[in-house]
N, CA, C and O of each residue as an XYZ file, in Angstrom:
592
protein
N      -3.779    -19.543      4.432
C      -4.411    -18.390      3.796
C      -4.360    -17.193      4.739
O      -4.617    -17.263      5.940
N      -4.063    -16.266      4.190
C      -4.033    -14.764      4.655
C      -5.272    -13.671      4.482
O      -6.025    -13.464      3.531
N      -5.186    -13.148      5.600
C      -6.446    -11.801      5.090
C      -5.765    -10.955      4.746
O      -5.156    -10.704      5.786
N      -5.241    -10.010      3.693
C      -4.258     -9.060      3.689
C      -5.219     -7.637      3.149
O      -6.187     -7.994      2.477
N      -5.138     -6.546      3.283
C      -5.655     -5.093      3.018
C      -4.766     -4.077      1.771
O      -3.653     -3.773      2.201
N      -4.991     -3.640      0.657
C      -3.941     -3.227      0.109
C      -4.916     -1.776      0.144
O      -6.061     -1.626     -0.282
N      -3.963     -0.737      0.849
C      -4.905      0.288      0.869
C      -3.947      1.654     -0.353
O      -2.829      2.087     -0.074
N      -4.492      1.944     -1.226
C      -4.485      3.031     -2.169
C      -4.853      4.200     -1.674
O      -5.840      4.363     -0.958
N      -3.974      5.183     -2.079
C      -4.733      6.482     -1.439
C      -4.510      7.746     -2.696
O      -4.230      7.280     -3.801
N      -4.592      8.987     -2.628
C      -5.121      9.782     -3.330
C      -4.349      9.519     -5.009
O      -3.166      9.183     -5.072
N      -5.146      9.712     -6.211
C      -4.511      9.859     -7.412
C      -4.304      8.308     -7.839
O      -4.368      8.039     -9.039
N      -4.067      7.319     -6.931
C      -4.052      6.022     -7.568
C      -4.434      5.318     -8.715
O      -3.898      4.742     -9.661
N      -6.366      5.753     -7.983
C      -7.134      5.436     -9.403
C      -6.944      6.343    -10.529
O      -7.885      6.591    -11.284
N      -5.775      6.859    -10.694
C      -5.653      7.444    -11.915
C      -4.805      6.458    -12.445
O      -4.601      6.676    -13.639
N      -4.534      5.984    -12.245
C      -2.623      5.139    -12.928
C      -3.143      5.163    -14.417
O      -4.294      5.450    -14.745
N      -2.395      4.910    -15.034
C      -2.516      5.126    -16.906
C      -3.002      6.189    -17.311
O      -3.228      6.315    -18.515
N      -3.265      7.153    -16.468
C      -3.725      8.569    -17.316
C      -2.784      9.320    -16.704
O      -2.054      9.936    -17.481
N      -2.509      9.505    -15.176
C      -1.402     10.372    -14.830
C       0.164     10.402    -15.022
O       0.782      9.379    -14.728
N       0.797     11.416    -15.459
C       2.284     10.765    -15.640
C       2.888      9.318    -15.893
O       3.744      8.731    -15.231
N       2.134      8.854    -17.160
C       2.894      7.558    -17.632
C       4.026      7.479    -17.510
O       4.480      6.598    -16.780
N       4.675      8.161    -18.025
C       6.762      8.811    -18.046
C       6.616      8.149    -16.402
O       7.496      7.331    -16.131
N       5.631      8.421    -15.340
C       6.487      7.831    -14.107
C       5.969      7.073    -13.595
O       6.466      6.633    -12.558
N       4.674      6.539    -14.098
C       3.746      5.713    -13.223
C       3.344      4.497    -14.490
O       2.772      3.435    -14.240
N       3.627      4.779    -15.368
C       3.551      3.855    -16.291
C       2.239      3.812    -16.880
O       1.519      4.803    -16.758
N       1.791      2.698    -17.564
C       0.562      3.208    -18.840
C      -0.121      2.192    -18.550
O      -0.869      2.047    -19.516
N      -0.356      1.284    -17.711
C      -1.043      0.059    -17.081
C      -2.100      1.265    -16.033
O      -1.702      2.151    -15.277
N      -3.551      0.843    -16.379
C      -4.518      1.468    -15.811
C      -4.829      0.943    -14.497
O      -4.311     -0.161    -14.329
N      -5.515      1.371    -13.489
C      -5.722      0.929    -12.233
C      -6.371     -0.401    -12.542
O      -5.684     -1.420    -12.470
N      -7.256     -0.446    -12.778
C      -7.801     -1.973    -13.621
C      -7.025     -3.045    -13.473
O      -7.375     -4.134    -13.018
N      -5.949     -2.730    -13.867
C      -4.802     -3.627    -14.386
C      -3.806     -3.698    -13.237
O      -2.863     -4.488    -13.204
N      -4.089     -2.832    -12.329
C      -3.181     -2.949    -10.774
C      -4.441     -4.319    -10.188
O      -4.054     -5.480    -10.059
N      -5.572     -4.001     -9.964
C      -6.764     -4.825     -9.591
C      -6.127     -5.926    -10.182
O      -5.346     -6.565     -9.477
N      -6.323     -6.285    -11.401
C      -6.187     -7.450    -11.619
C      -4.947     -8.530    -11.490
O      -4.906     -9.760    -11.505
N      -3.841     -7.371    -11.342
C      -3.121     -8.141    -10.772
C      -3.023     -8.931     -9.439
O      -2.512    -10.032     -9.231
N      -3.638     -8.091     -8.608
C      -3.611     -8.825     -7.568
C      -4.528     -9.375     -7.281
O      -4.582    -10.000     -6.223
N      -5.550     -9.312     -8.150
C      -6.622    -10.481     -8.095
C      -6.226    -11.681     -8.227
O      -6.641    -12.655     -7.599
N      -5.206    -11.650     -9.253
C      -4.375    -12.781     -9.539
C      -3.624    -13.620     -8.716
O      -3.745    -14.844     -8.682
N      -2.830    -12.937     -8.037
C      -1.685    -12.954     -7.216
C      -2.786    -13.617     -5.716
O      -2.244    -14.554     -5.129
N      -4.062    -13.226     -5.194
C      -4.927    -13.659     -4.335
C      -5.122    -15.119     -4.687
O      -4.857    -16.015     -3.885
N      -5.651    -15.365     -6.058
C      -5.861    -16.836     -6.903
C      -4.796    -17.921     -6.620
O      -5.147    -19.088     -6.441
N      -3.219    -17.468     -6.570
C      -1.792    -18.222     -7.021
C      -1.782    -18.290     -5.557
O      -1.478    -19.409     -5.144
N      -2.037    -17.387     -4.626
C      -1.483    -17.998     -3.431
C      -2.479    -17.949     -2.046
O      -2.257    -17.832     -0.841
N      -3.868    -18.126     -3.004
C      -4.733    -18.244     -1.652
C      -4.939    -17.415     -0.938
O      -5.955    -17.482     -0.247
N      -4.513    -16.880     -0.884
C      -5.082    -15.061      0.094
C      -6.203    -14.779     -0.151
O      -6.763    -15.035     -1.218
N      -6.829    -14.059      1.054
C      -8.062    -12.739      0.905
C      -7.315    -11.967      0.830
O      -6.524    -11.964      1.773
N      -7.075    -10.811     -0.334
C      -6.942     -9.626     -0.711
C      -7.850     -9.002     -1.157
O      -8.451     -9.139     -2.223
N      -8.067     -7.794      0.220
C      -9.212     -6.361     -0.342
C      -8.236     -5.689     -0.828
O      -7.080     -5.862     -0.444
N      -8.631     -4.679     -1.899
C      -8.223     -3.284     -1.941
C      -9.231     -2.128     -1.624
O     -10.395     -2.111     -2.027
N      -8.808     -1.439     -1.072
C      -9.394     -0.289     -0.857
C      -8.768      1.096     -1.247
O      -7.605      1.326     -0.916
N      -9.589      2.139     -2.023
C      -8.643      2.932     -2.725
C      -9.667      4.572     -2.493
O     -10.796      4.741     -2.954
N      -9.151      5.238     -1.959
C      -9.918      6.667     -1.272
C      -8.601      7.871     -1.515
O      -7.414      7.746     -1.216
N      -9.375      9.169     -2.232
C      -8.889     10.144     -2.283
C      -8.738     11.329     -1.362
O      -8.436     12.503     -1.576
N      -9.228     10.247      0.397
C      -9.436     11.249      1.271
C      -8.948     10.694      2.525
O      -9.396      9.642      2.981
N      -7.875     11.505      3.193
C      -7.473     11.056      4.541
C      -8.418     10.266      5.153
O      -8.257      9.056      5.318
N      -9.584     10.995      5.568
C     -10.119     10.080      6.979
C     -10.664      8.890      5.991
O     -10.381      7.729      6.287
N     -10.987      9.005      5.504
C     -11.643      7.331      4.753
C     -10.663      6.413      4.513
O     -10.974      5.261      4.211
N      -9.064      6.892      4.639
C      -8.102      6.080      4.509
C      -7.767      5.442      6.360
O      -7.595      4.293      6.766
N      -7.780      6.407      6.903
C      -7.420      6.465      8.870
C      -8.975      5.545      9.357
O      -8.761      4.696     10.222
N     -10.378      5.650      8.903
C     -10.993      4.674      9.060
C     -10.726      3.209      8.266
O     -10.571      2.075      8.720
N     -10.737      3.635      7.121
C     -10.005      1.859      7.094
C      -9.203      1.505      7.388
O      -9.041      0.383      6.909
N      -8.272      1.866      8.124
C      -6.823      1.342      9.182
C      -7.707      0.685     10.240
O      -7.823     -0.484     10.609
N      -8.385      2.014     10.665
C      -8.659      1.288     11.863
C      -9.720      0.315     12.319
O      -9.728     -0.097     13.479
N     -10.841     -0.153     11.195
C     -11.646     -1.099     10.467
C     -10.451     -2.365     10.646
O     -10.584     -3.088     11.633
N      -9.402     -2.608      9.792
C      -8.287     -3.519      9.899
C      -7.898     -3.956     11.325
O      -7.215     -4.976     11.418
N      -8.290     -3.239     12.554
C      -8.149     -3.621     13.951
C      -9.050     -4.861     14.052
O      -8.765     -6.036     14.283
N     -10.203     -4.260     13.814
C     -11.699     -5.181     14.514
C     -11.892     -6.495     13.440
O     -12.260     -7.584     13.881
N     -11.555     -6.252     11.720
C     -12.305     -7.096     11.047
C     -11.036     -8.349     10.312
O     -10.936     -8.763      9.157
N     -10.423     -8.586     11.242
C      -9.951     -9.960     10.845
C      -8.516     -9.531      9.956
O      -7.813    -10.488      9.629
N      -8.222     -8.668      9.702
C      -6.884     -7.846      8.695
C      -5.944     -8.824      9.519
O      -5.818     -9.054     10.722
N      -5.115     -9.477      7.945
C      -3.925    -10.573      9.228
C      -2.412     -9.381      8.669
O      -1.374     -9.451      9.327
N      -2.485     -8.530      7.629
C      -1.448     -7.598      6.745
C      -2.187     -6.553      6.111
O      -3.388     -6.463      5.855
N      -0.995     -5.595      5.860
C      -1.769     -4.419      5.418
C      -0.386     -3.891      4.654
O       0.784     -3.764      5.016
N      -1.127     -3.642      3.385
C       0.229     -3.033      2.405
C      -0.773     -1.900      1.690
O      -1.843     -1.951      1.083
N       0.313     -0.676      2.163
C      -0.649      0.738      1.626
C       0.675      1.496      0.763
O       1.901      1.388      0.804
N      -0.108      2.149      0.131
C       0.117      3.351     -1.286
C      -0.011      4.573     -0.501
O      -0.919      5.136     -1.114
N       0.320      5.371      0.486
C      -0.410      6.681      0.824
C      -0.325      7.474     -0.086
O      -1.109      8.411      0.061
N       0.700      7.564     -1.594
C       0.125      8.407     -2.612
C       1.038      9.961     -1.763
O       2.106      9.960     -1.150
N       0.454     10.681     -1.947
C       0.744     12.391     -1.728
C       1.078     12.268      0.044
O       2.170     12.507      0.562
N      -0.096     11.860      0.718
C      -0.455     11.487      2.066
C       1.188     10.815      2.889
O       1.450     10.785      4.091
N       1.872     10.442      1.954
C       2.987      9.911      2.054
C       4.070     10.952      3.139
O       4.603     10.617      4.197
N       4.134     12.316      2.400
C       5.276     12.938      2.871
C       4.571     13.951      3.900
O       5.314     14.744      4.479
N       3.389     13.979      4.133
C       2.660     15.055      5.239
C       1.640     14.356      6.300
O       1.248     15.011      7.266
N       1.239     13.072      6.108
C       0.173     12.812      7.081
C       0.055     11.975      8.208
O      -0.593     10.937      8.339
N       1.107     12.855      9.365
C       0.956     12.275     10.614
C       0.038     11.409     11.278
O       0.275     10.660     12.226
N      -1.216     11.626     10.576
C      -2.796     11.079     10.923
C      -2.213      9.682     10.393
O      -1.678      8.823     11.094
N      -2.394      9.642      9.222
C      -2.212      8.061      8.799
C      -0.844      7.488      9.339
O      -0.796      6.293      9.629
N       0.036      8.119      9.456
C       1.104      7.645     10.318
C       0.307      7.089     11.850
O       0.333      5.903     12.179
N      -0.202      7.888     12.463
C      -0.623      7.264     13.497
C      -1.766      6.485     13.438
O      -2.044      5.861     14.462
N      -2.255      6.413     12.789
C      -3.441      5.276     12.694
C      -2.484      3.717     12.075
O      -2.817      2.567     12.362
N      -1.453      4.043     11.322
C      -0.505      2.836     10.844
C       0.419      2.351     12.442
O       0.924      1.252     12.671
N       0.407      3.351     13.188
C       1.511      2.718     14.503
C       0.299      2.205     15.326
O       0.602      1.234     16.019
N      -1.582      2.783     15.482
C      -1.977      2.077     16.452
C      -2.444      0.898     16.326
O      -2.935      0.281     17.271
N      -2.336      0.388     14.997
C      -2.339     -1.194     14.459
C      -1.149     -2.052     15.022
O      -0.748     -2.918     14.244
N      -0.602     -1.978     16.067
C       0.642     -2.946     16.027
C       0.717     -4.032     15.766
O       1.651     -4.371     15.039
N      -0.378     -5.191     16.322
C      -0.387     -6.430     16.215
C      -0.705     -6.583     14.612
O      -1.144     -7.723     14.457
N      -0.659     -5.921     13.418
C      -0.372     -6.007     12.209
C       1.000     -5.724     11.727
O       1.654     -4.827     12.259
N       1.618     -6.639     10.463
C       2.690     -6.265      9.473
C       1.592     -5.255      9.051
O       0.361     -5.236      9.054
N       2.781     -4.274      8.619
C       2.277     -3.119      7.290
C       4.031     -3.115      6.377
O       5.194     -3.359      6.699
N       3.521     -2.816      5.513
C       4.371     -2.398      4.485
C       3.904     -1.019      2.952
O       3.107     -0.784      2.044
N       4.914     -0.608      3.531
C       4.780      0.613      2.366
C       5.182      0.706      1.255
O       6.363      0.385      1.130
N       4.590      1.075      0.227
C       4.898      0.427     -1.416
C       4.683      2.198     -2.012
O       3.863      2.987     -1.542
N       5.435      2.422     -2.878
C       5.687      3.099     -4.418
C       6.363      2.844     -5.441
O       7.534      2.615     -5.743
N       5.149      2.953     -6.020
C       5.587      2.600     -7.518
C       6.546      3.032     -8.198
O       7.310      2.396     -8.924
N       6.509      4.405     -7.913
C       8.270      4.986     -8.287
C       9.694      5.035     -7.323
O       9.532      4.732     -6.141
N      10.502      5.249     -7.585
C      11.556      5.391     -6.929
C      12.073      7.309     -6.330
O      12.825      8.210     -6.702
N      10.791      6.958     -4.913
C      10.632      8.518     -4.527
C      12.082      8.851     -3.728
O      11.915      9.699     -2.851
N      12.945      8.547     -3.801
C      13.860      8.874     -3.344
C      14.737      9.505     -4.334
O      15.821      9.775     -3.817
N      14.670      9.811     -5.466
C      15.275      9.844     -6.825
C      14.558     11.002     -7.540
O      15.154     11.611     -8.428
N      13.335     11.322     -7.198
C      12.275     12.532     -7.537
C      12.542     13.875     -6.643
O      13.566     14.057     -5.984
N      11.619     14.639     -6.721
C      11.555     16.107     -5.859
C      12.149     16.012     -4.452
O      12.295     14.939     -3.866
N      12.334     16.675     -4.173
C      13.522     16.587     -2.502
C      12.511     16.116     -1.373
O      12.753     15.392     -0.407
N      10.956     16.890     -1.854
C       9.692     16.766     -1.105
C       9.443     15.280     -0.702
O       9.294     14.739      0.394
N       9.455     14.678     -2.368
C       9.041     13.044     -1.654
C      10.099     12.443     -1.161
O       9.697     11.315     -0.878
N      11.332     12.528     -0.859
C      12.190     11.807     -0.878
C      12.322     11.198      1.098
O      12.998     10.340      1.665
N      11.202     12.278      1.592
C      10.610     11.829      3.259
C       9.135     11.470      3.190
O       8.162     11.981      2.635
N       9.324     10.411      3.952
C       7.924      9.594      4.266
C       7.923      9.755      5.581
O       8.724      9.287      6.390
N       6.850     10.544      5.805
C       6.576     10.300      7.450
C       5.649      9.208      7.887
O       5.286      9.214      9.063
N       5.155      8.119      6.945
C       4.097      7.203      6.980
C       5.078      5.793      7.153
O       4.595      4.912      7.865
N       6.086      5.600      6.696
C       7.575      4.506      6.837
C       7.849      3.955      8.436
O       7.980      2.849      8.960
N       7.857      5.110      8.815
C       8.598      4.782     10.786
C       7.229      4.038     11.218
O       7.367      3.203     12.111
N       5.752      4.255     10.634
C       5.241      3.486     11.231
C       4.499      1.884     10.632
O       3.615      1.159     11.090
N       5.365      1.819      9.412
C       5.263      0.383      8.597
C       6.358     -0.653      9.396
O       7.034     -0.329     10.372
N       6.354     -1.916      8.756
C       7.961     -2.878      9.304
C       8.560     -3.018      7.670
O       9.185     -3.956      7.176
N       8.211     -1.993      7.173
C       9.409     -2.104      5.478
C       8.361     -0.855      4.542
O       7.226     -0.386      4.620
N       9.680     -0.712      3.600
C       9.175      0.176      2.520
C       9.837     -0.472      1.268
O      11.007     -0.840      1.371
N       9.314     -0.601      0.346
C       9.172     -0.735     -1.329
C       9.096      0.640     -2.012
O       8.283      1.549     -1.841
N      10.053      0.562     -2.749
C       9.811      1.443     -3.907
C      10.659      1.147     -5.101
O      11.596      0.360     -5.230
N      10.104      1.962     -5.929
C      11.057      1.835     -7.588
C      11.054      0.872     -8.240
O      11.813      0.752     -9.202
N      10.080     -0.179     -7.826
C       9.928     -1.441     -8.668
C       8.462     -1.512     -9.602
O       7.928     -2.510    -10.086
N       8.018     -0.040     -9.664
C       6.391     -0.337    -10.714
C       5.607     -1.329    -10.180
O       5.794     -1.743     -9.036
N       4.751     -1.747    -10.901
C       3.436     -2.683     -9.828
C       3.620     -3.521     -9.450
O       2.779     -3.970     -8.670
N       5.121     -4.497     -9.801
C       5.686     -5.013     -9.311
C       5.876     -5.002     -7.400
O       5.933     -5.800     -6.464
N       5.908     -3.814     -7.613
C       6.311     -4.209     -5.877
C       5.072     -3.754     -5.369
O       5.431     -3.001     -4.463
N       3.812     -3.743     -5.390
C       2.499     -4.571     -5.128
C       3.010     -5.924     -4.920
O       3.664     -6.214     -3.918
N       2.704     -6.818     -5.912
C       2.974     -8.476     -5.825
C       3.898     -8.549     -4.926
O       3.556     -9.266     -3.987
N       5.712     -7.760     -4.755
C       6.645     -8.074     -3.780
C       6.231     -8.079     -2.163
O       6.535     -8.902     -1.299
N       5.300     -6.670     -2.049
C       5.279     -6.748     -0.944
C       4.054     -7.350     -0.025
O       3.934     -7.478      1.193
N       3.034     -7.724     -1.349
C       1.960     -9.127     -0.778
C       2.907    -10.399     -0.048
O       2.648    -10.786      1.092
N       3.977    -10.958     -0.829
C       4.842    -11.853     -0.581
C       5.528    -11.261      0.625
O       5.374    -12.094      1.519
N       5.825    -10.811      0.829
C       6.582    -10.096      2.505
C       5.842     -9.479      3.439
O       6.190     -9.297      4.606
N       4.816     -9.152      2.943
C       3.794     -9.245      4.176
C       3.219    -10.466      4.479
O       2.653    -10.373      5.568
N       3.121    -11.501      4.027
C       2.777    -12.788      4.178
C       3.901    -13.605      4.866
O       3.713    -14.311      5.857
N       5.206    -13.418      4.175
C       5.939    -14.111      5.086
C       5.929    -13.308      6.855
O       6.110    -13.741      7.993
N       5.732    -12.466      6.478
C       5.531    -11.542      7.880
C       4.213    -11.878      8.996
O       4.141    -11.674     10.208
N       3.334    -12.411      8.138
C       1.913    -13.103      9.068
C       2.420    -14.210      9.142
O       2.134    -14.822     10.171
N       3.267    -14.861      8.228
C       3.665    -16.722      8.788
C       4.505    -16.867      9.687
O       4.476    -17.874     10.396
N       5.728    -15.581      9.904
C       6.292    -15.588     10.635
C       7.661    -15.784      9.602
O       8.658    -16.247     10.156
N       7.742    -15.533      8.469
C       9.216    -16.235      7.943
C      10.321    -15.106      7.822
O      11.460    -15.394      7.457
């Protein structure tokens, strides 16, 4: 069993009301429950934690130092293409996997998202697979705490 952290950040808890056309029509609810699920099938502690505000995102990174966090798979959302802060609060975790997940395929959108400055300090990035790659990258951050 794993302790893993799935941290959400700004606009998340919108999913099913914001841009369905790109985020799809499955409500945050329904992100929760998936991986409530996905915790059930393979034994994990999975928190989520989901904040529309830098430092409440850079304190729960660094909460994940002291309280037992064995993985950490984050959403930075907007925070993605500007926030050195959470970049560095993601590199002073080392002795954690992180992995970076979007739901869309930001490389394929505005020129803006198509840089993550939050990536150089994960060990992988996900994207373009919808909530799907939630569940993918629970599974690869896990093989990443087992060592596989």
């Amino acid at each position: 069993m794993s302790r893993i952290l799935v941290i959400n950040g700004p606009n998340l808890n919108f999913l099913g009301i914001r841009e369905k056309d790109i985020y799809g029509s499955h409500d945050y609810d329904h992100l929760l429950a998936m991986i409530s699920e996905k915790a059930e099938q393979t034994g994990n502690e999975i928190e989520v934690f989901q904040s529309n505000h830098e430092g409440a995102i850079i304190d729960r990174i660094q909460e994940a130092y002291f309280d037992g966090t064995e993985g950490i798979v984050i959403n930075p959302g907007a925070y993605t293409h500007y926030s050195y802060a959470i970049h560095d609060a993601l590199a002073s975790v080392t002795t954690i996997p992180k992995i970076e997940i979007h739901i869309s395929d930001i490389t394929s959108r505005e020129e803006w998202r198509n840089v993550s400055v939050t990536a150089p300090a994960c060990d992988k990035q996900i994207y373009g697979r919808g909530l799907q790659g939630y569940l993918d990258a629970i599974d690869d951050v896990t093989g990443m705490i087992d060592g596989i």
